[in-house]
NUBARO-416963 format. One record per residue (C-alpha): x, y, z; chain. Coordinates in nm, 3 decimals, padded with zeros to 5 digits. Example, Ala and Ser with C-alpha at 12.3 -4.5 7.8 and 13.67 -1.06 7.14 Angstrom:
2
ATOM        u        v        w  tifi
ATOM   01.230  -00.450   00.780     A
ATOM   01.367  -00.106   00.714     A
***
This chain:
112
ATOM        u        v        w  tifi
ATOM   10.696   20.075   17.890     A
ATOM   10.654   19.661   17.895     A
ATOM   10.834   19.698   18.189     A
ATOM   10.624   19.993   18.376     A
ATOM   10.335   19.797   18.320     A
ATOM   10.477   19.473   18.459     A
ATOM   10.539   19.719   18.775     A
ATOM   10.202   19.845   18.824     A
ATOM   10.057   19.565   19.000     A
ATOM   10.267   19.599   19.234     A
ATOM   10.327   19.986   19.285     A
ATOM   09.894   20.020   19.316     A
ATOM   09.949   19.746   19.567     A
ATOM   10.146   19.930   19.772     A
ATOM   09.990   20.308   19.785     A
ATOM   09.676   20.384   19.905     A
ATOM   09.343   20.264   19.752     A
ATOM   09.235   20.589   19.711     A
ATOM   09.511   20.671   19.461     A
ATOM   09.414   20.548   19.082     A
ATOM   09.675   20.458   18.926     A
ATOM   09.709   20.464   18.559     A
ATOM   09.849   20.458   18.210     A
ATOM   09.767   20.852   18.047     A
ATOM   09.942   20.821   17.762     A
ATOM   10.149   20.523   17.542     A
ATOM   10.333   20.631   17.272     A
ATOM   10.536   20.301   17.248     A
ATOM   10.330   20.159   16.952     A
ATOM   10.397   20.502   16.736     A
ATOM   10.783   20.453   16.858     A
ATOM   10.820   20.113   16.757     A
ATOM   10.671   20.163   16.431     A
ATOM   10.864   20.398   16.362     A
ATOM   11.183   20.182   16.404     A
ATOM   11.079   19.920   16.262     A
ATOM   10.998   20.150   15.933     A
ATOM   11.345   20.257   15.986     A
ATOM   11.508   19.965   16.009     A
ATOM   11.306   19.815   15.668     A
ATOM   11.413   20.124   15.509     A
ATOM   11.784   20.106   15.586     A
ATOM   11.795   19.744   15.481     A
ATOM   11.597   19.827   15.179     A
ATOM   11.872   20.043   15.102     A
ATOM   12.174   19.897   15.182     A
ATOM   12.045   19.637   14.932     A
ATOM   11.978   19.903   14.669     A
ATOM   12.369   20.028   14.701     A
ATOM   12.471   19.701   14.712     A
ATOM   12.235   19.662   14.301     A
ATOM   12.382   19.960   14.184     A
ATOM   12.720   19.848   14.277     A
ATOM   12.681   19.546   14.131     A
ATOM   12.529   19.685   13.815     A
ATOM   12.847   19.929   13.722     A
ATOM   13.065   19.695   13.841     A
ATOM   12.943   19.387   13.693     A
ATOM   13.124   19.141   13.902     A
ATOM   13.000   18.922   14.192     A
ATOM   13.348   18.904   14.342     A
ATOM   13.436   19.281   14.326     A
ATOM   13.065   19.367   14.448     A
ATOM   13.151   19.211   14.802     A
ATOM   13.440   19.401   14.917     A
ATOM   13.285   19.769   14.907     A
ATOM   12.968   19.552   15.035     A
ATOM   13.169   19.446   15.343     A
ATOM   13.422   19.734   15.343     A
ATOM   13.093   20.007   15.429     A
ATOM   12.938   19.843   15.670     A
ATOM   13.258   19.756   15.883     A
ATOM   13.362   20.109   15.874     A
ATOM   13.026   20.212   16.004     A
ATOM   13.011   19.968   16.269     A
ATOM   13.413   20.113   16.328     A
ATOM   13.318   20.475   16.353     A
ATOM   13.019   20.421   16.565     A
ATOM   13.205   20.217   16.805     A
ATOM   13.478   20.498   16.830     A
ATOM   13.235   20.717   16.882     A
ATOM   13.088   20.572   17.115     A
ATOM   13.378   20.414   17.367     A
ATOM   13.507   20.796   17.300     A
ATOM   13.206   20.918   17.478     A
ATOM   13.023   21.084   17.151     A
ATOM   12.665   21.067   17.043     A
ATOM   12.513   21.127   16.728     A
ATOM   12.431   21.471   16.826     A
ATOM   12.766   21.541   16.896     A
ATOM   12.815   21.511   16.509     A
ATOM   12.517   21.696   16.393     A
ATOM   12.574   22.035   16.240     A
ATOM   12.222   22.087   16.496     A
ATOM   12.354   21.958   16.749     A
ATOM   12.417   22.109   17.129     A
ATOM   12.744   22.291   17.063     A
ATOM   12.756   22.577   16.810     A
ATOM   13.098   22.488   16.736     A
ATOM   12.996   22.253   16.498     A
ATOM   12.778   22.447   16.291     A
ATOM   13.109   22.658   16.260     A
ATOM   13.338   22.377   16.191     A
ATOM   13.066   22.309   15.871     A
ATOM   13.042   22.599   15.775     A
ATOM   13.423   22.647   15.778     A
ATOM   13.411   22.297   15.595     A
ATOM   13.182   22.449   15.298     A
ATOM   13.387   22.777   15.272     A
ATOM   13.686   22.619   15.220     A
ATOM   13.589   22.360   14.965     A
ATOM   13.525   22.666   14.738     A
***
């Protein structure tokens, strides 16, 4: 949107004065919030695990390695996913293809 409004100068510029050209609706502020709210709350988090680890484990030493070990994987998995041309909807059980919501529910059935 910072960038759409750098561009508007320029775009009213060069259309006709007759045309108004404006902003109807910017729901950047609302977005951003909401990541940022994400973001606190994953960090929040992460720090939590990493206190409860801590707390049965009652080691400093032993407390880093699963608090290096999970993040690594993530970053792993998501950038398999992601040089293998999958999205996070693509491993959704709501996501586009049906297929998964069978493979889950195949998943649940067979843990039984």
């Amino acid at each position: 949107m910072d960038r759409i409004r750098a561009a508007l100068p320029a775009l009213r510029a060069s259309i006709s004065p007759a045309i108004q050209l404006s902003v109807v609706l910017d729901r950047t502020t609302t977005i951003r919030q909401s990541v940022h709210d994400v973001e606190m709350a994953l960090a929040l988090s992460v720090c939590l695990v990493i206190l409860v680890v801590f707390v049965f484990l009652k080691d400093v030493r032993t407390t880093i390695i699963p608090s290096v070990a999970v993040p690594v994987s993530l970053i792993g998995t998501f950038s398999v996913m992601y040089f293998a041309g999958y999205s996070e909807k693509d491993a959704n059980p709501d996501g586009p293809h049906p297929k998964n919501l069978k493979l889950e529910s195949q998943l649940c059935k067979d843990r039984r």
